[in-house]
DRENVEXTI-288320 format. One record per atom (N, C-alpha, C, O): x, y, z; residue in one letter. Coordinates in steps of 0.001 Angstrom, whole numbers, padded with zeros to 6 digits, always signed. Layout:
N
XYZa ...
END
This chain:
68
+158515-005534+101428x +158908-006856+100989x +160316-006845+100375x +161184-007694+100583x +160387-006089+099825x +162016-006191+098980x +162774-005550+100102x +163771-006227+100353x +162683-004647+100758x +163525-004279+101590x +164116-005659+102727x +165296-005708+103075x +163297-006477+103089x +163111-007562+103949x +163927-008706+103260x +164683-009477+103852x +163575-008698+101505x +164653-009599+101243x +166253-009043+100748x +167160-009766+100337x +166282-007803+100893x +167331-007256+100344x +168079-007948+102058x +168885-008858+101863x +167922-007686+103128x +168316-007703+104620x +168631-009335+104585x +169809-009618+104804x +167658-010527+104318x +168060-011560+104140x +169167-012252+103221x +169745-013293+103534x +169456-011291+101645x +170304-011591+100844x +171848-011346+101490x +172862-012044+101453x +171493-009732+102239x +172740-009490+102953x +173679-010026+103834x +174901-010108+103957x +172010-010569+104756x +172778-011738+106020x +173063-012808+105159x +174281-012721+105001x +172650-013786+104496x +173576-014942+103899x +175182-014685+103157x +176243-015305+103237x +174725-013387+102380x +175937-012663+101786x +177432-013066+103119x +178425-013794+103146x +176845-012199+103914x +177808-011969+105334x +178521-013325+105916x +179704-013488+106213x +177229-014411+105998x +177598-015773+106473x +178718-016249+105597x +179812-016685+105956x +178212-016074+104286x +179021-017063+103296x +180648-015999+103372x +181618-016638+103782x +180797-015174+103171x +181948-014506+102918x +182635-014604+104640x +183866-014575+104652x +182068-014694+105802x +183056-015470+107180x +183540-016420+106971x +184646-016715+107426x +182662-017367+106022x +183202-018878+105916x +184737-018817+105163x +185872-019091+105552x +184032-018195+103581x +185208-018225+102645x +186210-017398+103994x +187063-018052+104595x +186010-016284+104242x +187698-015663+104600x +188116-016069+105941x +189144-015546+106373x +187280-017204+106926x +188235-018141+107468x +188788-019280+107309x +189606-019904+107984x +188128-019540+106108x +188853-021065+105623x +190199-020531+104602x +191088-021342+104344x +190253-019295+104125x +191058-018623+103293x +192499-018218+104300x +193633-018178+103823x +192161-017924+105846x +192995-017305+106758x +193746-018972+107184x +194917-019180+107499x +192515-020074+107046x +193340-021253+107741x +194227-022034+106364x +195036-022946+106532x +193978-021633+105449x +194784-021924+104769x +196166-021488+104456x +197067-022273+104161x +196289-020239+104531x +197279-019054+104739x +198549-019184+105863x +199746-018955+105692x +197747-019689+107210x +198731-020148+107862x +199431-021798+107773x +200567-022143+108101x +198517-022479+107315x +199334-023649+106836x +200028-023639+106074x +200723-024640+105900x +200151-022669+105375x +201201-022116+104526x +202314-021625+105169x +203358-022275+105125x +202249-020525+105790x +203035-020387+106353x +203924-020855+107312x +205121-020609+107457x +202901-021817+108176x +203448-022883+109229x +204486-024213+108457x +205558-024655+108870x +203559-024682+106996x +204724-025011+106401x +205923-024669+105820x +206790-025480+106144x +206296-023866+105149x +207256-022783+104655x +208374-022830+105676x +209446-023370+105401x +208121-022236+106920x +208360-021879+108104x +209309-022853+108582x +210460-022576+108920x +208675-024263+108602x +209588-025571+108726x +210769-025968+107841x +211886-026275+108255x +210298-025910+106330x +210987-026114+105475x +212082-024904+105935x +213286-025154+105886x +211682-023817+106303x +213009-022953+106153x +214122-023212+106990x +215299-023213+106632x +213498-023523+108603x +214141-024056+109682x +214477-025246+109334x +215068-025486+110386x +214623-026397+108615x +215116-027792+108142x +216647-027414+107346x +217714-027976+107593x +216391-026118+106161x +217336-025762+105415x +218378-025215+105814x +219443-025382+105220x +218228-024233+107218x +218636-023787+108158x +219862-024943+109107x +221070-024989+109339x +218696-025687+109391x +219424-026208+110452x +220173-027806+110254x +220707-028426+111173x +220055-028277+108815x +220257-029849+108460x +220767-029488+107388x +221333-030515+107014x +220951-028726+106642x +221299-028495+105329x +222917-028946+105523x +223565-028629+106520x +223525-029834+104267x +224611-030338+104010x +225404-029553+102930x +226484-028987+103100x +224687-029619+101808x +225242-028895+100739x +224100-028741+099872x +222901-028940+100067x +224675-028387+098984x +223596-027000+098014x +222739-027963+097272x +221663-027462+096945x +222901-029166+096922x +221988-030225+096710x +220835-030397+097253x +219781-030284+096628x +220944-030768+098813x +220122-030511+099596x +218951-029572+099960x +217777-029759+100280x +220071-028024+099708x +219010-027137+099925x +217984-027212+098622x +216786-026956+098740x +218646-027624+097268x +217268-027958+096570x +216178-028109+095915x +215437-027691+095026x +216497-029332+097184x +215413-030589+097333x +214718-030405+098365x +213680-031022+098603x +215264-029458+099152x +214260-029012+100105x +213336-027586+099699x +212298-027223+100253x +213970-026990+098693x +213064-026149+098083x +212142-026493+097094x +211400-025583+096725x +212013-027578+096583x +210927-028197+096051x +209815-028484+096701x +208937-029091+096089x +209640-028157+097901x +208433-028749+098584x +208018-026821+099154x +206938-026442+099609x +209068-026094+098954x +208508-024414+099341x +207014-024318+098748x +207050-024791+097612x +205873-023941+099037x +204583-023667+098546x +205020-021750+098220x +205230-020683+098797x +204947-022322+097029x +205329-020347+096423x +204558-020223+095661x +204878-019878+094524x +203317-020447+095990x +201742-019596+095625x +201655-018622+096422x +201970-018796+097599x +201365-017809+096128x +201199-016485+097216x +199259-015769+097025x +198839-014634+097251x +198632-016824+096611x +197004-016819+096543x +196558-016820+097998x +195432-016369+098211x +197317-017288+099098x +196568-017207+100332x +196577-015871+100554x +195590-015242+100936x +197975-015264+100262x +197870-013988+100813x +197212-012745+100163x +197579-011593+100395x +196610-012950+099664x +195611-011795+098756x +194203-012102+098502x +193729-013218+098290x +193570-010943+098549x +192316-011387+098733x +191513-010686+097896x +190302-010908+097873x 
END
């Protein structure tokens, strides 16, 4: 009996921790996919140093996606 629920605690264990670390991976790249833009905007439209920013105000510089 305990062995049987130790096997069931495990499989939910397993389920729940795919969920968290693909919703953790899709978050990570929206991060990055945003970043990514902002950098190419600063890159490629940037006027003067004003600009760049105001465009660095919107950089997401949490770095929580990437660690786990």
């Amino acid at each position: 009996m305990v062995r049987k629920q130790y096997q069931e605690r495990l499989e939910l264990d397993l389920v729940q921790d795919t969920l968290y670390f693909n919703r953790r991976m899709k978050e990570s790249q929206e991060a990055v996919d945003h970043n990514y833009e902002l950098v190419h905007l600063m890159y490629d439209e940037q006027k003067n140093g004003q600009e760049v920013r105001d465009i660095l105000k919107h950089v997401n510089w949490n770095s929580e996606h990437f660690v786990v």
